[in-house]
N, C-alpha and C positions, 0 to 999 in steps of 0.2 A: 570548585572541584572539577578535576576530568575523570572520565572514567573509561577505561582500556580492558579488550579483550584480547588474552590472548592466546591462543589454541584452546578456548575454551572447553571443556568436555564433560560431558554428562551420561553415566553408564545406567540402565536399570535390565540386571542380570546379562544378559551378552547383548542387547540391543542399547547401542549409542542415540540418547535421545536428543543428546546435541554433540556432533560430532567436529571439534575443531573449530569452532568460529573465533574468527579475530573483526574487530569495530572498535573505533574510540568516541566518546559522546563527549562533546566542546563542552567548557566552563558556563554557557547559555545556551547552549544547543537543545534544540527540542526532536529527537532522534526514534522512531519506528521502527520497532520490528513487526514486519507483515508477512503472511501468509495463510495458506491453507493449515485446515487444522491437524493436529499434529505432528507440525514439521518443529517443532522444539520451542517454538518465541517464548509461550509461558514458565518454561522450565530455564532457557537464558536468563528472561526476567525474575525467577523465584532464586538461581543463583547469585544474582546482585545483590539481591536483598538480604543474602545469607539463610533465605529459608529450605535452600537446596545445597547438599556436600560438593563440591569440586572435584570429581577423579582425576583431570590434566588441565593441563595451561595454567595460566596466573589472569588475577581479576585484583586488577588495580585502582585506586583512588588517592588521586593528587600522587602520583609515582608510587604509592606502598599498596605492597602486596596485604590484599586485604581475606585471601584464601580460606583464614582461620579464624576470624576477625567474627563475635557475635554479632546477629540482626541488631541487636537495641545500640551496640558501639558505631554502627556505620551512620547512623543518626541518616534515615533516609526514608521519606516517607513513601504511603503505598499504599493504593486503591486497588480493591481485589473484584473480582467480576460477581461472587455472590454475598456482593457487600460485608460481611462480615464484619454486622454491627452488633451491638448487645441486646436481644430483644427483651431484658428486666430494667433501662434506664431509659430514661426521656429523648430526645433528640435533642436537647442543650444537652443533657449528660453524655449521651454518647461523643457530641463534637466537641465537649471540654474534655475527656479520659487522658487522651494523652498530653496534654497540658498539665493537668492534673499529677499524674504518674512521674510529670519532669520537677514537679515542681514549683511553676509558675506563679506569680503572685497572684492572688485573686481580683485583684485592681487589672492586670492583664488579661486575664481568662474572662472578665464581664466583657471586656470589647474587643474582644478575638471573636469570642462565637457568636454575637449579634451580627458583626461584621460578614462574616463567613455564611453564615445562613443566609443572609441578606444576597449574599453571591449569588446563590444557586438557590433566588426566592423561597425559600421555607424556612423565613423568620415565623410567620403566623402557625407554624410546625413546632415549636421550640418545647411546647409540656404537655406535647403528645409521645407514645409510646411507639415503638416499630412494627407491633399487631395493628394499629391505627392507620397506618400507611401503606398508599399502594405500592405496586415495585418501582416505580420509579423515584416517589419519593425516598425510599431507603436506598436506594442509589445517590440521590444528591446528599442525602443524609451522611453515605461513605464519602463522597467526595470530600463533602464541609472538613470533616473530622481529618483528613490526610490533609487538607490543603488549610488549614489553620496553625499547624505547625510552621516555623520556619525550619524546615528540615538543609541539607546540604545539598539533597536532592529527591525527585521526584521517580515515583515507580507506577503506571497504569496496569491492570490487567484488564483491555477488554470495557473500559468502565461505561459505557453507551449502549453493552449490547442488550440488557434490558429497557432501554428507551424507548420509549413510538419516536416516532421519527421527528415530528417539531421539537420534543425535547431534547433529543440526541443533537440535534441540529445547534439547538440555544448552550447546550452542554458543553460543546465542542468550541463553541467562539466565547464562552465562559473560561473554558481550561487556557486555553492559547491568551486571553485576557490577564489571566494571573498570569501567566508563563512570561507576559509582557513585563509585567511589576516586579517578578521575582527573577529573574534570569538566573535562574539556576537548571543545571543539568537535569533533563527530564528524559526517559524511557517507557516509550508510550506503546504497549502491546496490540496489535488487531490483526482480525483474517476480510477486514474489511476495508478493500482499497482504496477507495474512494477517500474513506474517511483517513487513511494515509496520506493521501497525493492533497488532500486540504490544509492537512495541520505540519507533516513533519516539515524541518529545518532540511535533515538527512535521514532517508530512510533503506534498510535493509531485508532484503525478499530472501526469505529462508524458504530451506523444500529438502525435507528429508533428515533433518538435522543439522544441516549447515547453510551457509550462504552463499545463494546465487549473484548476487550483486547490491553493490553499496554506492547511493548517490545522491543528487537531489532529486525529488520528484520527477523537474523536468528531463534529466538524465538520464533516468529511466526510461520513462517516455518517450523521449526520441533515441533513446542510444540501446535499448536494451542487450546484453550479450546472450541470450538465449532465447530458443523459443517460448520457454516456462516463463519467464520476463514477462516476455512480449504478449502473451495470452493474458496472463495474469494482471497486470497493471494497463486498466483504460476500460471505460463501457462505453459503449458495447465492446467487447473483443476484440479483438487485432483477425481480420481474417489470415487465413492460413491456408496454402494450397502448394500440392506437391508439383513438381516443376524440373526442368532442366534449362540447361543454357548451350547456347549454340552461337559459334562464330560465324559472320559473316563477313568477309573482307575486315574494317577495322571497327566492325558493328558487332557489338554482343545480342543477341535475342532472349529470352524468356520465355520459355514457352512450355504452357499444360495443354491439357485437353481442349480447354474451355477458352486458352485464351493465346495472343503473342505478342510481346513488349519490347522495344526495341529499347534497351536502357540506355541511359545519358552516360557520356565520356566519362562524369563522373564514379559511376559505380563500376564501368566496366573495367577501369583498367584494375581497380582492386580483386577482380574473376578473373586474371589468368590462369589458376590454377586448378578454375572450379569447372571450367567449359570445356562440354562433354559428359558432363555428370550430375545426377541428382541431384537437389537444391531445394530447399523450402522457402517457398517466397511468404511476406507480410506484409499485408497492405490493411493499414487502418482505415476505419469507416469514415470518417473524415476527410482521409486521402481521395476517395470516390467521388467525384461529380456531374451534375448535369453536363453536357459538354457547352453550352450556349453561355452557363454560369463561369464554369473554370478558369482561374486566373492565370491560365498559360496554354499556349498552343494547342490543342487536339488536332488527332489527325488516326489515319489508322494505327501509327506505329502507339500509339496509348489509349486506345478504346478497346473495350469490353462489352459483352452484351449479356444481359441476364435477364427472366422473368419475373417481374414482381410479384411477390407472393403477400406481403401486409405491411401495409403503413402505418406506423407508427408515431401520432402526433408527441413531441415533446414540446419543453419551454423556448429551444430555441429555433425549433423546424420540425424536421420527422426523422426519424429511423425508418429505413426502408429496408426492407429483409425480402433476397431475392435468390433464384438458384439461376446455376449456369449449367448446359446439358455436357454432359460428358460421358465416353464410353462404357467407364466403371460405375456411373452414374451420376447423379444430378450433384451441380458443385454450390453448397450454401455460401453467400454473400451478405454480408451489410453493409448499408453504405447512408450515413449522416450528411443530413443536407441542413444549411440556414434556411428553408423557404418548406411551407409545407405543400409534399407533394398530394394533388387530390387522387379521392379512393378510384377515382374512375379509372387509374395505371393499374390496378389491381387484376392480375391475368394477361398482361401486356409486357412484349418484350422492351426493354428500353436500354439504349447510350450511355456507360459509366465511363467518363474521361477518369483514367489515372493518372494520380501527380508521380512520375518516377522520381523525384527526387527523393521521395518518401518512404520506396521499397524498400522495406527491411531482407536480408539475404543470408538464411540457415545453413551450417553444412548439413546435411540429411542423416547424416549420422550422427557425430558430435550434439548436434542441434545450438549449435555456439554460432554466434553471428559471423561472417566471414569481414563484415564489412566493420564491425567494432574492432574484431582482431588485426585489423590489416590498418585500420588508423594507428592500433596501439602498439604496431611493430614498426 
């Protein structure tokens, strides 16, 4: 099965709670919708499913318009965020119901749900109640029950976000594990990025009711077309600093309060149209380095200087969070290192070599990248 959006629309009274979205999810594709909360994902998702009416566009499956088409006809299964399991039946009963409900022979249903539990470890759960369990076990409880079906396709809402974290974690390489076995078209909802940029195939950054862009993870990542992107996908954050550009002979500059970059051939000649004028630059924490470490030239025309303000030990170095002085005032920085830098920098100015080939480059207005649009003209 595929399944097509297109000009999707969602009204509740004059505010469009999904306004227009078009995406198609491949025959095994495992597809995200991410975002901040209330920009429409759940209500995309609940139109799939047919538990939300359609005002516009068409919602397709295997080429037919499925508009009008009842939930139990689209044969699609669906994990909801407050589980919504039975809390009068056991947890065998709850992950056999809709087996049950189909049909299914009872020779079937004994080694569906042993199986399935066995998935998301709460076989030893099976002739306890859902007052019995804590929240996360009735979460894997919903999962069991969605994913013991053989549905045509797959629906998440959010299903982690009651997790502590090691389960969330075990949860997530569980889902993606059937997803393996089953390659069936899956729509997996979150406002959490991370856990996007992990699991999806292809994912979609909505804000506002529609969609700011469609790609793979890493596409995102390095290509974002907007500021809203580019903030939103990556932790720590995408720094962000207001900016101008300035010609010099066949050298473009960059330059804020805080700082001046001489950008590489490569991005300038994509600014001819921008230099002279306002411009949001982006520079990820990652992109920042010691200069002595950097794996390309430093010199002045890509050095920075800022105060480190707390270091931040992580798994694979530190996060270093530092301000840079500026007339309007102090300019916040982070910058991700592989090597943990010691606390004794703490109140000291220090060296952040920038990799230019990594500046991402806003119009100030628009807030649309100049440099995604200038590849894709």
């Amino acid at each position: 099965m595929t399944i097509t959006a297109s000009r999707l629309t969602k009204r509740f009274g004059d505010k469009a709670a999904v306004d227009g979205v078009d995406f198609e999810v491949g025959e095994s594709e495992f597809f995200v919708l991410v975002g901040p909360s209330g920009c429409g994902k759940t209500t995309t998702l609940r139109m799939i499913a047919g538990l939300e009416s359609i005002d516009d566009g068409e919602l397709r499956m295997n080429s037919v318009v499925v508009n009008e088409t009842r939930p139990r006809d689209r044969d699609i299964a669906m994990v909801f965020q407050d589980y919504a399991i039975f809390p009068h039946l056991s947890v065998h009963e709850n992950i056999a119901y809709g087996l049950r409900s189909r049909r299914l022979a009872s020779s079937v249903i004994r080694q569906r749900v042993p199986d399935a539990a066995a998935t998301f470890r709460i076989e030893h759960l099976l002739r306890r109640k859902p007052r019995q369990l804590s929240g996360g076990e009735r979460q894997r409880v919903a999962l069991a029950r969605a994913l013991v079906r053989d549905a045509q396709a797959y629906l998440y809402d959010e299903p982690l976000s009651n997790l502590d974290a090691q389960l969330r974690h075990q949860a997530r390489e569980d889902i993606l594990a059937l997803h393996q076995r089953q390659r069936k078209p899956t729509v997996y909802v979150t406002h959490d990025q991370s856990e996007a940029m992990s699991m999806a195939d292809r994912m979609a950054v909505m804000r506002s009711g529609r969609i700011e862009q469609v790609g793979t993870p890493r596409e995102l990542y390095e290509n974002p077309v907007s500021t809203f992107v580019a903030y939103f996908i990556g932790t720590p954050s995408i720094n962000l600093f207001q900016a101008t550009l300035r010609a010099e002979v066949e050298d473009v500059w960059l330059e804020a309060p805080a700082f001046s970059l001489r950008l590489p051939p490569s991005r300038a000649r994509a600014l001819a149209g921008h230099v002279g004028g306002p411009i949001t630059a982006g520079i990820r924490p990652e992109d920042l380095h010691p200069p002595r470490q950097a794996p390309f030239e430093v010199g002045e025309h890509n050095t920075m200087t800022a105060r480190v303000d707390l270091v931040e030990p992580t798994t694979a170095g530190s996060t270093v969070y530092a301000t840079m002085p500026g007339p309007a005032g102090d300019l916040d920085v982070a910058a991700s290192f592989g090597a943990r830098l010691p606390d004794r920098f703490v109140g000291q100015e220090v060296p952040l070599a920038v990799d230019l080939e990594k500046v991402h480059l806003f119009d100030a207005v628009t807030e649309r990248s100049v440099l995604v649009d200038a590849r894709a003209a």
